[in-house]
C-alpha positions, 0 to 999 in steps of 0.5 A: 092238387093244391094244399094251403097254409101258413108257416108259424115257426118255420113249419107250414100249418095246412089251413084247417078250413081248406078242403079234405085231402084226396084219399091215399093223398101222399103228405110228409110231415115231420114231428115237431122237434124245433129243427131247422125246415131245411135240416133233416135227419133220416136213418141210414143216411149218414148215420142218421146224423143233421144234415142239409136238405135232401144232401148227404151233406152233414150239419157238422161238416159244415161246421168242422169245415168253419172251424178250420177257417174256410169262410161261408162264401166258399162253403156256398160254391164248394158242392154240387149243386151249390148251397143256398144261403138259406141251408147254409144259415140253417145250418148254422142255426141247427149248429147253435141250438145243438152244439154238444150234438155236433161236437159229438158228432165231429168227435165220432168221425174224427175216431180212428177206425 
């Protein structure tokens, strides 16, 4: 099966003129929050905390990982399977629009404990 439509602000908009979902059709959707299509936050997955797509791959390590002076290129081919230059610039994008999130989040994992 086939669903249409367009993106408009980073979110794909399903074509209200397109045919009727199929009953018990699964769809995802994500509420409308300005985050990054490729950041997602999901409870119980790093501590519900931004992360890169489907990875367990936190949005402030990325971060913390610039901030000690590893450079962009090595972030792409440092994981497996490698990132994207769409997730890493997402990421980064996710990082400006929400900086005391992060900075928090850096602080809580960086706590002894």
């Amino acid at each position: 099966m086939t669903i249409e439509g367009i993106v408009q602000n980073g979110v794909i908009v399903l074509d209200p003129g397109g045919p009727p979902l199929a009953e018990g059709t699964r769809v995802e959707v994500a509420p409308r929050t300005g985050m990054e299509p490729l950041i997602r936050k999901t409870p119980g997955v790093c501590g519900g905390r931004a992360c890169v797509g489907r990875r367990r791959l936190p949005v402030w390590g990325l971060v913390e990982s610039r901030n000690l002076g590893i450079a962009d290129e090595t972030l792409l081919t440092d994981f497996d399977p490698p990132l994207t230059r769409a997730e890493l610039d997402a990421a980064w994008r996710y990082a400006a629009a929400n900086p005391e999130e992060i900075s928090r989040d850096i602080s809580e994992n960086n706590e002894p404990g």
